[in-house]
N, C-alpha and C positions, 0 to 999 in steps of 0.2 A: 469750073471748080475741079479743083485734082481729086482722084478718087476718094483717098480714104481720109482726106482732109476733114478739119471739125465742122467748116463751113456746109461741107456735103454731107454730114450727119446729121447738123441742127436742122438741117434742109429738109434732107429725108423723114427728118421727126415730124417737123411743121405739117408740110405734106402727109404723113400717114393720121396727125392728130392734129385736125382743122381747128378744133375749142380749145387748142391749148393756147393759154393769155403767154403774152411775151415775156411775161416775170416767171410764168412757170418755166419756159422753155431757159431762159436765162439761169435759174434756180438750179437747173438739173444740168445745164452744161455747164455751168460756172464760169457763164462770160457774163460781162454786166447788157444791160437791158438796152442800149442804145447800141450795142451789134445785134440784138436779135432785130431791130427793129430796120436796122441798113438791110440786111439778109434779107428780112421779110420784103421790101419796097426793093430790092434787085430783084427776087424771084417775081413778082409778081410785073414788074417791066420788061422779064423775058419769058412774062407766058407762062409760067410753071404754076405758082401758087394765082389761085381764084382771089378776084376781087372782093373789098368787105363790101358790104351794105351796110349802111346806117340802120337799124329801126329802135325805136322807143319802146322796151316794155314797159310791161304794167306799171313796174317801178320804176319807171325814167329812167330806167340806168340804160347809154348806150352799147350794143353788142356790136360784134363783126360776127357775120353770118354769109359763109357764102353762098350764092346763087346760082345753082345747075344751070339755070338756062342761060347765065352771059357765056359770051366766048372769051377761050382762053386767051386770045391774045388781045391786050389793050393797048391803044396807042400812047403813044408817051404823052400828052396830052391831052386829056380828055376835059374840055372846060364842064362838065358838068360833076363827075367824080373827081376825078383828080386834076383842077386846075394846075397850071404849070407855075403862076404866081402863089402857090400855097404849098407846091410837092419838093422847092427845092433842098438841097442840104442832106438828104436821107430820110426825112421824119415828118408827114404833111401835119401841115400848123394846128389842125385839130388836133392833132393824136399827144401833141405836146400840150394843149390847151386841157386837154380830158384827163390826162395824166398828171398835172401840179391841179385839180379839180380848180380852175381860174374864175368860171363861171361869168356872167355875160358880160360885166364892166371889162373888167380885165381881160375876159378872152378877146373881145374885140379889140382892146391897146395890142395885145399880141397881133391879131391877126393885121391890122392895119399897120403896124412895123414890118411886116413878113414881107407885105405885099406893095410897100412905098416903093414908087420907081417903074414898079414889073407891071402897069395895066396902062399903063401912057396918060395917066391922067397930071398934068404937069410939072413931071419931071419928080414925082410922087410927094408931092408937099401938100396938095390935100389930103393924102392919106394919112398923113404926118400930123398936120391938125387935126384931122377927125382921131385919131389916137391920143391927141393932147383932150381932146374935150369928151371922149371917154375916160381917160384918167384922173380928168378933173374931175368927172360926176363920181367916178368909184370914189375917191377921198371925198367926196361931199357926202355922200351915203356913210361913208364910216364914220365923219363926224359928226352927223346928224342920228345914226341910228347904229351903232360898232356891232359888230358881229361878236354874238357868244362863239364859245370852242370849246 
């Protein structure tokens, strides 16, 4: 990154303010929310910003919290955090799933489209059907039981 570039501002910000959510950061630099989010998942492939952790508070709602004790550098692969069939494109397939709140039906059609192809399970066509038969159950739940808003 070039010095005084915006990249290595929002960067430096991310870094000095770990709790700040990617819309706040986006909010205050007035770039939209899907470069803070490439930014974030570059820095964090070269080491710089800490890995999130998942956990569940009281209220279900999921945080990114990071973790003193892991080391800074992660591999570009990490099938337990960051699969590589789920981290392509800039934005791993949860963070997109958490962010439109998709919730299980549909997050699974997401996550099962993401990853057709990329785990060698027959040339990804099971995963392709297992997306068709969570998307059948999502539309069967909504006409059996529609969601208030």
């Amino acid at each position: 990154m070039r010095k005084n570039s915006k990249s290595t501002k929002i960067a430096k910000y991310m870094t000095a303010n770990l709790s700040a959510s990617p819309l706040e950061v986006a909010e205050k630099f007035k770039v939209n929310r899907q470069y803070v989010y490439n930014l974030r998942n570059r820095l964090r492939k070269e080491g710089i910003a800490p890995p999130k952790i998942r956990m569940a508070s009281a209220d279900t709602s999921i945080m990114d919290t990071p973790d003193p004790k892991m080391p800074k550098f992660q591999p570009k692969d990490d099938p337990v955090n960051h699969p590589a069939h789920y981290t392509d494109g800039g934005i791993e397939t949860i963070d997109f799933i958490e962010a439109k709140r998709l919730g299980y039906h549909l997050g699974n059609v997401i996550k099962y489209i993401c990853r057709a192809g990329k785990k060698g399970t027959n040339m990804g066509l099971q995963d392709l059907q297992k997306a068709r038969w969570y998307l059948d159950r999502a539309i069967y739940k909504n006409e059996i039981n529609p969601p208030t808003r």
